[in-house]
N, C-alpha and C positions, 0 to 999 in steps of 0.2 A: 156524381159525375166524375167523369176522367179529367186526370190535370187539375188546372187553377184556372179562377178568373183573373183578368190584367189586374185589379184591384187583390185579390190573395198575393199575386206573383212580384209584384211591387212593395209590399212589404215589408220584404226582405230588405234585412239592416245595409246590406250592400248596393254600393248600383250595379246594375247588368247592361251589356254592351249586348250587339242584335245578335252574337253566337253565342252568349246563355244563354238561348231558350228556344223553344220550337213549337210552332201552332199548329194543334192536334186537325187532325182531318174531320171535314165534315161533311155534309151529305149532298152527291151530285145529280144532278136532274136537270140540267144542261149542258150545251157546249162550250169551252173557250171563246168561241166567236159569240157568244151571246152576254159574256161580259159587258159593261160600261163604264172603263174608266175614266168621265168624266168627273170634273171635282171643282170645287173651289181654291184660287189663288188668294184672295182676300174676298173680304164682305160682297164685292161687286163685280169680281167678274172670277167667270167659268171656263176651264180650259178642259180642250177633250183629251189631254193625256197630263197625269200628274207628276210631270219632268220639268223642271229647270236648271238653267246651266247658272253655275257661280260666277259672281262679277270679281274673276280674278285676271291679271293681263295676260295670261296664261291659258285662256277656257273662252272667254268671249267678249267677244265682238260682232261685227254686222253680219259675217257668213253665220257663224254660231248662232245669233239671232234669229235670222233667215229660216235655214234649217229649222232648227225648233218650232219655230212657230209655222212653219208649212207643214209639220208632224205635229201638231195639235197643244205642244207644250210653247215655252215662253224662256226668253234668254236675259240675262241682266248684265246689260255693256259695263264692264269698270271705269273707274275714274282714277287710273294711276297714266292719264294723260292731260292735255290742256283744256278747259272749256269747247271749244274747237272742234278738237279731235273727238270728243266725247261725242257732241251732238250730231258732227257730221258722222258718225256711226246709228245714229239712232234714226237721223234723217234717211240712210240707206233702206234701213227697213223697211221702213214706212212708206220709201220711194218705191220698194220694188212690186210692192203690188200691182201699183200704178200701169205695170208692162214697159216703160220706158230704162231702162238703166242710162243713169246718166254721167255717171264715172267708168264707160269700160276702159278696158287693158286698150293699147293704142303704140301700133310701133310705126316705123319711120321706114322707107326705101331702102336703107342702109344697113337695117338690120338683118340679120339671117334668119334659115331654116332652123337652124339650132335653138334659136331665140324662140321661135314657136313651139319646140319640142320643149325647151324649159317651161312656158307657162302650162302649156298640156299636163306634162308630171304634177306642178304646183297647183292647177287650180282646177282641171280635168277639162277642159275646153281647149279648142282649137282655132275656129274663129276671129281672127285680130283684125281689125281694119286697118288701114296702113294710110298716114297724112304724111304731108309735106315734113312736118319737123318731128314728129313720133307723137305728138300729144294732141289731145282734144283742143277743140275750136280751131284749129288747122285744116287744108287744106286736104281733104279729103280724095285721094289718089288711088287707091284699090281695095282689094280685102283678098284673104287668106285664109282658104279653107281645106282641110282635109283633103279633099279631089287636087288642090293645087300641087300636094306637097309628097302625098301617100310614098309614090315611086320612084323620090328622086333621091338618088342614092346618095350625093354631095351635100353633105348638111351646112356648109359654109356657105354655099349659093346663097346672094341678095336675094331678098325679097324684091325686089323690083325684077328681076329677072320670073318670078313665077305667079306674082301677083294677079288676080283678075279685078281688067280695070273696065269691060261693061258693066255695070253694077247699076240696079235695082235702086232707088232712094226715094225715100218722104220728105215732103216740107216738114220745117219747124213749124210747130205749132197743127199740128195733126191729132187728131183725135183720135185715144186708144182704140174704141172702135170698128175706126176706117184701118188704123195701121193693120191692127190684126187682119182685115178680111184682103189686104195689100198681101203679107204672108202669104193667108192661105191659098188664094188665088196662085200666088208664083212659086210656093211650092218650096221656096227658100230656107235656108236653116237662119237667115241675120238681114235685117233691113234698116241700113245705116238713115239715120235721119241728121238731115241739113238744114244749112239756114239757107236764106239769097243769095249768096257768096260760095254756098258749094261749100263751106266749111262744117264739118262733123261737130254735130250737139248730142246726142244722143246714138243707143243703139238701141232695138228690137230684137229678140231671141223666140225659135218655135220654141226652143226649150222652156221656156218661162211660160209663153200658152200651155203647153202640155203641162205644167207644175201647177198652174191654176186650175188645169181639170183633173188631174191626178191624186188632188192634196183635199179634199173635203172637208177634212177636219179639223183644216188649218186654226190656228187662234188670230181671229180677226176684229178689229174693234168696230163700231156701229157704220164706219166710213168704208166698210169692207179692205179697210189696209190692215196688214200684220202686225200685229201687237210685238210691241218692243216694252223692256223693263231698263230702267238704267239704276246705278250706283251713284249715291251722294255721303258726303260723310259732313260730323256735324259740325263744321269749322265756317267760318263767316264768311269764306270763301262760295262755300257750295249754296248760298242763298242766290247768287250771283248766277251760278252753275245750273240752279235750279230754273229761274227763271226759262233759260235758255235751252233747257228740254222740252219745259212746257211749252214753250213755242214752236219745237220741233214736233211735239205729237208724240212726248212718250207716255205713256196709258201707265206705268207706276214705277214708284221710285222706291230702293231700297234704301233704308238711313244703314249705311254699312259699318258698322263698330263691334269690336271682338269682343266688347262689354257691354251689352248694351243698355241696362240701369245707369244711367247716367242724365242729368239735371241739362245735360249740351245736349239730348238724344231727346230726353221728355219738349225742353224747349222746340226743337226743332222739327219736332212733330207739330205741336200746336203751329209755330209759325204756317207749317206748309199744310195744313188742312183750315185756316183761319183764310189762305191767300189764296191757295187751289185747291177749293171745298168740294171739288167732281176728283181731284185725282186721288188712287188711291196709292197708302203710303203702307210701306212695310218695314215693319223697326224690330232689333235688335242687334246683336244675337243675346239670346239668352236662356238660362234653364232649370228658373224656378218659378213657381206660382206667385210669389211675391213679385216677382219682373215683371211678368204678366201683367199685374193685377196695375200695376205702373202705368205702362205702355199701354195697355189698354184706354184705362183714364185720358190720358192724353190726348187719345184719340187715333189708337195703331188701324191698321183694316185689316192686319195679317201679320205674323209674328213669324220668326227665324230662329231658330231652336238646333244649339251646339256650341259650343265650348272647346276647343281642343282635339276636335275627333277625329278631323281630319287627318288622313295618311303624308300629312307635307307640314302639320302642326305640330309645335310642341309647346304650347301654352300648357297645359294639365302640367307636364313637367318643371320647364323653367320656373311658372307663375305659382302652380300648386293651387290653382282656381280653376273649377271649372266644374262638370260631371260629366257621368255614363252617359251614352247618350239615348240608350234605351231608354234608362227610367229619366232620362231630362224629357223626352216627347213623350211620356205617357202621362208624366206629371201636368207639363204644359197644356199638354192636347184636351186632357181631363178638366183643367178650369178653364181655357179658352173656349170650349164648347158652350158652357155658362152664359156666355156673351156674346153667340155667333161669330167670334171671330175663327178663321181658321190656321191652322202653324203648319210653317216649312221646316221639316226634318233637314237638318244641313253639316254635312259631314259623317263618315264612318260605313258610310257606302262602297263597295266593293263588289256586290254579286247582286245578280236578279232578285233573290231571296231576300238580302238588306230591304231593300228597297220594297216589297209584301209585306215586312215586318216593321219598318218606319210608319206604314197605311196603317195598319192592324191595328198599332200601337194608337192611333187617334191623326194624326199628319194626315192632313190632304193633297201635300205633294211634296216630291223629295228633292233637294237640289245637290246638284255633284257637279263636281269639278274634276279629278282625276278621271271619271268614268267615260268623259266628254273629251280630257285634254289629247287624246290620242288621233283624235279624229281630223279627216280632211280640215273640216270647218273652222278648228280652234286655229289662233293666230302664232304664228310660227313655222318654221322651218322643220325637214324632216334631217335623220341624221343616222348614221350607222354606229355601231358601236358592236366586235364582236359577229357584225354580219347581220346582226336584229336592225330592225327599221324601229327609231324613234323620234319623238317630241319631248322638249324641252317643257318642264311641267315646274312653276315653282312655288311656294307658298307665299301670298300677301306680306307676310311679316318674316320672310327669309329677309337675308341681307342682301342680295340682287331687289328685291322688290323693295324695300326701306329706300335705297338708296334711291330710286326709280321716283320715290314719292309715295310707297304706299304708306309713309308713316300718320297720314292723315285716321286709318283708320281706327290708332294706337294710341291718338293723345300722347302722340312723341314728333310730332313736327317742329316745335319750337326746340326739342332735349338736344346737346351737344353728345351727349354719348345715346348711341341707337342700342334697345335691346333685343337680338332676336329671337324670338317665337318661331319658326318655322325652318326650312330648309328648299334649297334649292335640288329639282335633279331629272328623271328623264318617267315616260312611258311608252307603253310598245305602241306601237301605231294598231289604229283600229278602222280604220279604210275610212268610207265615206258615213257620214251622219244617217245618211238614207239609207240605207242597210243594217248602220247599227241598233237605231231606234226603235224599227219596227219588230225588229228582234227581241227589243229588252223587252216589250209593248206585249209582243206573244206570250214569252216569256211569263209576265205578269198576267194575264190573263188565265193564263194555267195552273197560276197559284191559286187566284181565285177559285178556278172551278174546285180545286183541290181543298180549299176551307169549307167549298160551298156556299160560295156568294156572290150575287151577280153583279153589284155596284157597291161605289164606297159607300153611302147613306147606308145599307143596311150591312156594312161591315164596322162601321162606328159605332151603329144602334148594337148591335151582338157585341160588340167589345164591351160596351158600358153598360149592357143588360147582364154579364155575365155569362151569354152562351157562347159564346168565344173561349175557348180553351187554351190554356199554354202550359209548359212543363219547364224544368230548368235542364239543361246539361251539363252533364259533368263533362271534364277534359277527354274520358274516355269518349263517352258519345259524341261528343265532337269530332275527334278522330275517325269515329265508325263512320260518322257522317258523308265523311269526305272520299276520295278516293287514297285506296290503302291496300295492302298485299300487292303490290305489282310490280314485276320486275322491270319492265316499261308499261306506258303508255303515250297516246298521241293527246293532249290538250285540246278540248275543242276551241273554235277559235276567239269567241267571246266566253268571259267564263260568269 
């Protein structure tokens, strides 16, 4: 047969990263669309797209979450904030299925047109309600839409001046329901919901109906709400932390450490599946069979696999610990299957292909953080640099995030001198979540057709049978690979 099996190609006294090597073509007898990228995240639960975003303060939170999980994959909120702020992110999620949002944006008579052309830019909506004092549980005075605002050429004009104050409202305590058929009936884009007092508790959005019929494949857990992941590290702190998700309804928690064989990570595993025996828990990072075989024991449900790979890391260097990340998921993927458990490929991701060849390799789904941080969704500000539109993108264990509190996930919280591992810096904005996704989603899809395979299960089963083909490249092929001889060209816009 042509090429190698992952088991020949492995080997190899080196490790190889996912641009050594390339998976020979196989035979096609289907369409793209007849793919099925669903897969396992842990032992327990199944997402129909094999995407997760990184729990870095930089990549996600509740939009992030949001997103993802209304496109099939799953997001893992970070814990480089307070207990608090953690769970009232995971709470979002979870709320928004519900149809109610109950933290909207909320401005005050006083503020301008301007003011709603800023949150438009930020957050692509227009829609504001408008109370007495600018915030919820006030004193609900008008709202502010599109039609009010489109033609007026003075952007400094008060809101009080163009506001519309007939307005459409629900009781509190209305049932999602009736609210929706209140909607559809009037035809409205927003149905502020009050209490007795006229004071604003909530909003209603058509947009959020139409997301619930547009998103099918959303990741949902048995309560029909969107599946959220959140980030705990393994300090006596996050027992505390823990608690406090599980009561908000997060469906799994990552034990997030850059090492993850460690006697604080095995412990804190047992704690949390002795105390929350339904939730599942995902441990490392790590990337070797003996970690595994650890963390497993313990009692892992799903394993995190990378060292260093990341484009914002520099562990491999500073520490001189770590591997390829290639052969760390093939090795991992290869004795986790042993066990039913399944691993997240995490780090060294950069193109659609990465992310076909972290799968191939044995990973049931891949998590990224730079790939996501560009996006509407991730938490941040946008910024010019140059004339390019960016985001502010930084690594866990830069020194911006150390100083933040990521030192929790370092076993350097107590140390007087911080050592950093990472780097702080920017990427190119990549629009909205909802358009990038489904692209990478195609994207992949068409890798598959191209192996010749139409689900992960029998692209695992061919990897570890041997009919799976790979080859190595050399620097040249690499090169040939890419785009080469041109005097210009235009980059597409995701690459």
């Amino acid at each position: 047969m042509d090429g190698f099996s992952a088991e020949e190609l492995f080997t190899n006294e080196k490790g190889l990263t996912y641009n050594d090597f390339i998976i020979l073509p196989g035979y096609i007898d289907f369409s793209p669309d007849d793919v099925n990228l669903e897969s396992n995240l842990t032992r327990n639960i199944r997402i129909k797209s094999p995407l997760v975003s990184s729990p870095m303060d930089t990549v996600t939170e509740s939009n992030m979450a949001i997103g993802l999980a209304l496109l099939g994959g799953i997001g893992i909120i970070h814990y480089n904030n307070t207990i608090e702020e953690q769970v009232n992110e995971v709470r979002k999620v979870k709320r928004f299925e519900n149809g109610f949002i109950t933290d909207p944006i909320v401005l005050s008579p006083g503020n301008t047109i301007a003011d709603i052309d800023a949150i438009k830019e930020k957050y692509g909506f227009s829609g504001i309600p408008i109370t007495e004092n600018g915030r919820l549980n006030s004193l609900l005075l008008g709202i502010v839409t599109n039609r009010d605002i489109d033609f007026e050429t003075e952007r400094t004009k008060k809101l009080s001046e163009v506001m519309t104050t007939d307005l459409l409202t629900a009781k509190k305590g209305i049932s999602l329901q009736q609210a929706n058929q209140i909607l559809r009936n009037s035809k409205k884009g927003k149905l502020p919901i009050v209490d007795g007092e006229g004071r604003l508790v909530a909003l209603m959005s058509r947009n959020d109906l139409l997301k619930n019929r547009e998103y099918p494949s959303a990741s949902k857990d048995r309560h029909k709400q969107l599946m959220a992941g959140a980030a705990v590290s393994t300090r006596d702190e996050s027992r505390e932390r823990l608690a406090a998700l599980v009561e908000a309804g997060v469906d799994v928690v990552v034990i997030d450490s850059a090492q993850g064989n460690s006697v604080y990570q095995i412990e804190m595993i047992k704690y949390t599946k002795k105390t929350y025996p339904d939730l599942s828990v995902i441990a490392g990072n790590i990337v070797t069979e003996n970690q595994c075989e650890l963390l497993i024991k313990a009692g892992a449900d799903g394993l995190r696999i990378g060292m260093g790979p990341g484009s914002i890391c520099t562990t491999q260097t500073t520490m001189s610990v770590g591997r390829a990340q290639a052969t760390a998921v093939y090795k991992t993927a290869r004795f986790s299957r042993k066990h039913g458990v399944p691993v997240i490929a995490d780090g060294g991701i950069s193109t659609i292909g990465h992310i076909a060849k972290a799968l191939a390799l044995g990973a049931s789904t891949v998590m990224m953080g730079s790939m996501f941080a560009g996006t509407h969704e991730a938490p941040g500000e946008y910024f010019y640099e140059n004339g390019v539109r960016l985001k502010k993108y930084r690594g866990m264990a830069s020194q911006e995030a150390l100083e933040a509190g990521g030192t929790k996930r370092y076993f350097a919280e107590d140390t007087k001198i911080k050592v950093v591992q990472g780097v702080s810096g920017s990427v190119v904005d990549k629009g909205s979540l909802f358009d990038y996704v489904p692209y990478l989603l195609q994207g992949l899809r068409h890798s598959f057709q191209d192996i010749g395979t139409r689900e992960m299960k029998i692209l695992h089963d061919k990897l570890h049978s041997g009919e799976l083909r790979f080859e190595l490249r050399s620097p040249s092929a690499q090169m040939e690979g890419g785009v080469h001889d041109m005097y210009t060209y235009k980059e597409p816009k995701y690459m």
